[in-house]
C-alpha positions in Angstrom: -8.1 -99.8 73.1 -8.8 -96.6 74.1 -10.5 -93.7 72.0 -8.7 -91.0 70.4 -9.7 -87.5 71.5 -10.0 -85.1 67.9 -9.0 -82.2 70.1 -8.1 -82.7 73.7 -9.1 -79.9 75.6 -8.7 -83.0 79.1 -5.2 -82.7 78.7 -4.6 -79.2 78.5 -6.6 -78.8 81.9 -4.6 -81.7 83.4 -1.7 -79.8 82.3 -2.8 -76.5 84.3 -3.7 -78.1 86.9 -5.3 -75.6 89.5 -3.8 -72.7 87.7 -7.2 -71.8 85.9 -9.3 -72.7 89.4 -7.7 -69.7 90.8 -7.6 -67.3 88.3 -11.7 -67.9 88.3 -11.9 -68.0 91.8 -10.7 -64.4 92.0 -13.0 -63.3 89.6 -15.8 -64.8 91.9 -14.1 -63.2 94.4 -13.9 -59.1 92.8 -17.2 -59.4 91.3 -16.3 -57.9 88.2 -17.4 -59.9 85.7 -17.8 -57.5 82.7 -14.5 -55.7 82.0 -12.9 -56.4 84.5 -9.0 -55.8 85.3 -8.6 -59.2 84.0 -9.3 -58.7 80.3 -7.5 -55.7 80.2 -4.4 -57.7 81.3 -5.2 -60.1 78.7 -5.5 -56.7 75.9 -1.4 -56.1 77.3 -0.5 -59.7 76.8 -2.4 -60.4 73.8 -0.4 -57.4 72.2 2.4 -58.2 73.2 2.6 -61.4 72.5 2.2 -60.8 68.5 3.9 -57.4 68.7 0.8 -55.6 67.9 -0.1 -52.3 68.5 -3.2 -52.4 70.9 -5.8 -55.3 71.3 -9.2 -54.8 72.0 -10.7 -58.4 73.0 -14.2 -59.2 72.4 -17.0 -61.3 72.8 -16.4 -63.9 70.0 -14.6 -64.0 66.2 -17.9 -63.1 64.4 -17.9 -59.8 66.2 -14.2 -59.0 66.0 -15.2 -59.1 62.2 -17.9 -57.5 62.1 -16.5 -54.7 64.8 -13.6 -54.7 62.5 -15.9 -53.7 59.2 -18.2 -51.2 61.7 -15.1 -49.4 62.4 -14.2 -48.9 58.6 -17.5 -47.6 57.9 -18.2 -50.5 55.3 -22.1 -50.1 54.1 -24.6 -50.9 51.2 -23.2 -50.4 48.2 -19.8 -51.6 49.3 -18.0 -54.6 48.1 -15.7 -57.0 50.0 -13.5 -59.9 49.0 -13.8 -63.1 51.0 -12.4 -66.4 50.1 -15.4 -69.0 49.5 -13.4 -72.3 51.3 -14.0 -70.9 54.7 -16.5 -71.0 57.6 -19.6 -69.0 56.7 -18.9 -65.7 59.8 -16.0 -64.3 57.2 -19.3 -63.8 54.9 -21.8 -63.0 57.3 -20.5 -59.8 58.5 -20.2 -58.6 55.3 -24.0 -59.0 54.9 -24.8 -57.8 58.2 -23.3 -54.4 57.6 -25.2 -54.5 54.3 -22.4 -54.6 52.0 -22.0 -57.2 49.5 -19.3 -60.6 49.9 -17.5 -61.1 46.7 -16.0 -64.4 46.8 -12.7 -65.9 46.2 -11.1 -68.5 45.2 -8.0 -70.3 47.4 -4.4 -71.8 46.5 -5.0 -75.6 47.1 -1.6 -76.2 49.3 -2.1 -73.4 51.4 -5.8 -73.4 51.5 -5.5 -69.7 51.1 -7.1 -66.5 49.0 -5.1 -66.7 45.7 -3.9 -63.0 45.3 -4.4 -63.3 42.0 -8.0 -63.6 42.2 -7.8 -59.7 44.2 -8.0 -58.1 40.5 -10.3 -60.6 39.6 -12.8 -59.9 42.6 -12.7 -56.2 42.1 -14.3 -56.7 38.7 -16.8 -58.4 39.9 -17.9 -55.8 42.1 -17.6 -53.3 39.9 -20.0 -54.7 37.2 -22.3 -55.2 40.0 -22.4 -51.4 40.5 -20.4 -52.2 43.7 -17.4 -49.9 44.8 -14.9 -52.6 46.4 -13.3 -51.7 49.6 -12.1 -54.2 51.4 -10.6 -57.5 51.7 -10.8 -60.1 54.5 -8.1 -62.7 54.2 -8.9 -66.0 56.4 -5.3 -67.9 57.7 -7.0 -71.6 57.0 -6.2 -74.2 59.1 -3.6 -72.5 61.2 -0.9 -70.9 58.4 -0.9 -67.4 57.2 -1.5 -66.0 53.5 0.8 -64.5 51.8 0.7 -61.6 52.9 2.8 -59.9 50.7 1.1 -60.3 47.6 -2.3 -59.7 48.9 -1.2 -56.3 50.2 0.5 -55.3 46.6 -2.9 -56.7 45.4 -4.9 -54.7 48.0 -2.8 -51.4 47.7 -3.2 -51.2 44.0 -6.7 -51.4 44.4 -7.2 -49.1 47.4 -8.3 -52.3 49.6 -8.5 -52.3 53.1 -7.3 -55.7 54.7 -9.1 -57.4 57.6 -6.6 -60.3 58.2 -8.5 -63.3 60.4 -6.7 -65.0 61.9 -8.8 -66.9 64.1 -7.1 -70.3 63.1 -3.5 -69.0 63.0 -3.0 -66.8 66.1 0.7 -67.7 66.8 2.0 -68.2 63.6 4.2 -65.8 61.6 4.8 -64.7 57.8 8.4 -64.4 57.1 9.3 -62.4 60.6 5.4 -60.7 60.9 3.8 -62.7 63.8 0.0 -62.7 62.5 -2.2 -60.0 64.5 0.2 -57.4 63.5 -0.5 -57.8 59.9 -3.4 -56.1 58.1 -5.2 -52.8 58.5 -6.9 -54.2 61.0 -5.9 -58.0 62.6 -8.9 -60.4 64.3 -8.9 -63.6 65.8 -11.6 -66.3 67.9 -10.7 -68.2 71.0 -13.5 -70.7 70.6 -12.9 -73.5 72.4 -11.3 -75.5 69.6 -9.1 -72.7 68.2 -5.4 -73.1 69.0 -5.7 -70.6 72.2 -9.5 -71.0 73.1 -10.9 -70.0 76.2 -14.2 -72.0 78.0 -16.8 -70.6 75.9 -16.7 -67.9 73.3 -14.1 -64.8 72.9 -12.2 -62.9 70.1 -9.9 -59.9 70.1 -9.0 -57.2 67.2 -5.6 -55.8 67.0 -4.9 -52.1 65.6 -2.1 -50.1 65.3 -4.3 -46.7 65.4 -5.5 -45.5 68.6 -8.1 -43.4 67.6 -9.7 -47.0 66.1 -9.1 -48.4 69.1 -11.0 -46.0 70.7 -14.0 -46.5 68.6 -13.7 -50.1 68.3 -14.3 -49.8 72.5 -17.0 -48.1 72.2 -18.8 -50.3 69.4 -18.3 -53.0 71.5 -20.5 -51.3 74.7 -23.4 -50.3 72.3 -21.3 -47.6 70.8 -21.0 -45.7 74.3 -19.3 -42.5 74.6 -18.6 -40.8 78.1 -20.4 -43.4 79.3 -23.1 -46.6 78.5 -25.6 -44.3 78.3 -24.1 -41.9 75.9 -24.3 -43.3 73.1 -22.5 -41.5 69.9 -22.6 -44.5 67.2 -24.4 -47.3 66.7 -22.5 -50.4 68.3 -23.3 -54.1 69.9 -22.6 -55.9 72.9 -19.4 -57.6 72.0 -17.8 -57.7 75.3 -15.5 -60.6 76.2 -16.5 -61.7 80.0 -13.7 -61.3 82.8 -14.1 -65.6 83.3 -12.6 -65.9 79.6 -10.0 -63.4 80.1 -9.0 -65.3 83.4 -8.9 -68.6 81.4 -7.0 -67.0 78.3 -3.9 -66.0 80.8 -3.3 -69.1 81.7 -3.6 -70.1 78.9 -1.7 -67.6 76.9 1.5 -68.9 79.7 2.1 -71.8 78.3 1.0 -71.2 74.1 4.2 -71.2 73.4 4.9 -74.4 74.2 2.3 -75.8 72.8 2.5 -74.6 69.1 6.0 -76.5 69.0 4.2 -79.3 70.2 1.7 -78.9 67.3 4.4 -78.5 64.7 6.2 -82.1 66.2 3.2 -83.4 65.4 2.4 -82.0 61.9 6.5 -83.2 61.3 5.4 -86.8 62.3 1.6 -86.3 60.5 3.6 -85.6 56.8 6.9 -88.0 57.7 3.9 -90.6 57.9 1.5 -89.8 55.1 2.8 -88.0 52.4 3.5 -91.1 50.4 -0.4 -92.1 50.7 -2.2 -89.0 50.5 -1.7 -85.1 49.7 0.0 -83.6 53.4 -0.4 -79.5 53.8 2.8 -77.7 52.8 4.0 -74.5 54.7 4.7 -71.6 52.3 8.0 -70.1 52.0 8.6 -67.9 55.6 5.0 -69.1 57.2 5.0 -70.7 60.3 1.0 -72.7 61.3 -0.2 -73.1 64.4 -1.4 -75.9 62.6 -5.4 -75.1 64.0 -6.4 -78.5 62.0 -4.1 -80.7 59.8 -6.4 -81.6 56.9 -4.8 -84.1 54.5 -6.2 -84.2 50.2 -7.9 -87.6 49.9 -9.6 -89.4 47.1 -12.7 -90.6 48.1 -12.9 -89.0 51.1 -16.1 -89.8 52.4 -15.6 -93.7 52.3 -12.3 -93.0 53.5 -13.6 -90.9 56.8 -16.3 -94.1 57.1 -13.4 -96.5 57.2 -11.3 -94.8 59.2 -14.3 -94.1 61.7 -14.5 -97.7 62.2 -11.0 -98.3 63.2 -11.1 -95.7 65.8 -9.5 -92.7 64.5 -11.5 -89.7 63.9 -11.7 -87.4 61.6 -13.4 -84.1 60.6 -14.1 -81.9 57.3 -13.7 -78.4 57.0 -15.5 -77.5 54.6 -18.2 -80.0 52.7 -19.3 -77.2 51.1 -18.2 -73.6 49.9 -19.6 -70.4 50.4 -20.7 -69.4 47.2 -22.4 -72.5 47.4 -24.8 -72.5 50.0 -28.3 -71.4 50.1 -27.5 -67.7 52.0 -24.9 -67.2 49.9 -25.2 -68.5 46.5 -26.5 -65.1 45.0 -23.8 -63.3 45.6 -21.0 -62.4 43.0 -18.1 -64.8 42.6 -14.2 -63.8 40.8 -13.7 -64.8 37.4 -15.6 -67.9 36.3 -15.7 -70.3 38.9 -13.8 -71.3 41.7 -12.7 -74.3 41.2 -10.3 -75.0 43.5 -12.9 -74.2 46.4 -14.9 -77.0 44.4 -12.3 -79.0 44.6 -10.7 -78.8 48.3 -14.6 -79.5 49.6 -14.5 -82.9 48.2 -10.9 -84.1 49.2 -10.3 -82.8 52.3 -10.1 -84.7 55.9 -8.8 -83.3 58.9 -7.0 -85.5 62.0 -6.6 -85.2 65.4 -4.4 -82.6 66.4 -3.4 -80.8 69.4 -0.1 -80.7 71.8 -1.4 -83.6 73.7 -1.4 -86.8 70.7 1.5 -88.7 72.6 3.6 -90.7 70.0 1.9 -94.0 70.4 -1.5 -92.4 69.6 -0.6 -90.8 66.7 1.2 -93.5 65.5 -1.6 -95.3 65.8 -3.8 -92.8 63.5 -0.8 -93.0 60.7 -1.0 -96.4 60.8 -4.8 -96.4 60.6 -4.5 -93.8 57.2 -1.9 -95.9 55.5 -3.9 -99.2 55.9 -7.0 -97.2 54.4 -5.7 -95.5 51.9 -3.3 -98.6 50.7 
């Protein structure tokens, strides 16, 4: 019996066949491997694509965040709201900028920042001495927040929104396709993400282009007329023109893929949601479905046993923010989050991609049910 791939990054290239050859050969064959006319083709597409404004693509997800907080001026003495059930770069950027991460708790069947913690989080900052500014929303596991009660939230606090979406790019929120939503919109094409590239990329979208502008010039050490005029202090978060290449062709075919994602998240809770806790979709969210994590008891045992029958599995995340060792200081909403405690014990992600043929991933429902029977 063959092994089951988690994510299947083999088929996709069997799928393009000698599309992504070519697009790298003529980069090898222009030379111009930074910035090249390649990723701003990509910029175009990528904004179009999610009707945003203007895209500026970067070197990886981490910088679009932090570019994204560098642009707003966020500093020492500022406060910004992160969910804790997350992976640890939505917290890090707040840190690196020197401003504080107050953290969040989620909704456990959308995985998401609970709006109603906003008020909550802005009280925490402020008996810190902080002066909250912002909030970074993370799309978990491929479906938006909601969106529209995070922005009242935000507005009525005079919040700035940073939406990642480095696990939903694709998706929508009743007729919004994510990257257009937020003050400022980010996403990652790690490998793994839903549209990944062959090493590490991101991309910001705006809808003002005088932040464009400066957003550009962070990411070239915070150039000006040129490299070496420098008129802020930037980074070098450049996305290579090889990535770009890849991400077209890519990018051609997304669209089919993220039905195939949803046919198989259809079949994943037709098979399971009598043995175990399936993710629910929010009314007017679509996923791109970037994991599909199941609530288990026992979850550890259960990963074990499925291990052993062949069917992989993964956990996003063992352990919140809030508490691990870099973060654990830092001010939480209300009195706990106990849902974040909660979700990091239950939950178990399954293959998932728009290659799991029926037969495969009838095999992995059938693997679940005999465990968790």
């Amino acid at each position: 019996m063959s092994d089951i791939a988690f994510i299947d990054l083999a088929a996709q290239r069997r799928r393009l066949g000698d599309r992504v050859d070519r697009a790298i050969g003529k980069v090898l064959d222009h030379g111009q491997f930074i910035l090249g006319p390649e990723v701003a083709s990509l910029e175009r597409q990528l904004a179009a694509f999610c009707s945003a404004s203007l895209c500026i693509s970067c070197a990886n997800g981490t910088d679009a965040l932090l570019m994204a907080l560098m642009a707003k001026g966020i500093k020492a003495g500022d406060a910004v709201l992160v969910p804790s059930f997350t992976f640890a770069a939505t917290a890090e950027v707040v840190a690196l900028v020197g401003a504080t991460p107050v953290f969040l708790d989620v909704l456990e069947d959308s995985f998401n920042v609970d709006p109603a913690g906003v008020e909550l989080g802005v009280a925490a900052a402020r008996r810190r001495g902080l002066n909250p500014v912002a909030i970074i929303t993370v799309d978990l596991f491929g479906q938006p927040a909601d969106y529209n009660r995070i922005e009242d939230a935000a507005k009525a606090h005079g919040l700035w929104l940073v939406a990642d979406a480095a696990q939903s790019f694709g998706a929508s929120y009743r007729g919004r396709k994510v990257g257009s939503i937020g003050d400022i919109a980010t996403t990652s094409f790690f490998p793994a993400k839903p549209l990944g590239c062959y090493g590490d990329g991101g991309a910001i979208f705006v809808g003002d282009p005088a932040q464009a502008e400066v957003l550009r010039s962070l990411r070239v050490h915070g150039q000006g007329s040129d490299k070496y005029d420098n008129v802020r202090i930037g980074i070098n978060g450049r996305l290579d023109t090889v990535q770009a290449a890849v991400l077209i062709e890519k990018l051609a075919i997304f669209a089919d893929e993220i039905e195939a994602r949803d046919r198989v998240a259809r079949a994943y809770a037709d098979g399971l949601r009598d043995v175990a806790i399936v993710p629910s979709l929010i009314a007017g969210a679509t996923s791109v479905w970037a994991q599909y994590t199941l609530r288990v008891r026992n979850r550890d045992a259960v990963a074990a046993q499925l291990k052993a029958a062949g069917v992989p599995t993964a956990v996003y995340y063992q352990k919140p923010l809030h508490r691990q060792t870099a973060y654990r200081d830092y001010p939480i909403a209300g009195n706990g989050l106990p849902v974040c405690d909660r979700l990091a014990g239950e939950v178990l992600s399954l293959p998932m991609h728009p290659y799991l043929d029926e037969r495969t991933q009838a095999r992995i429902i059938a693997g679940v049910r005999q465990v968790l029977a």
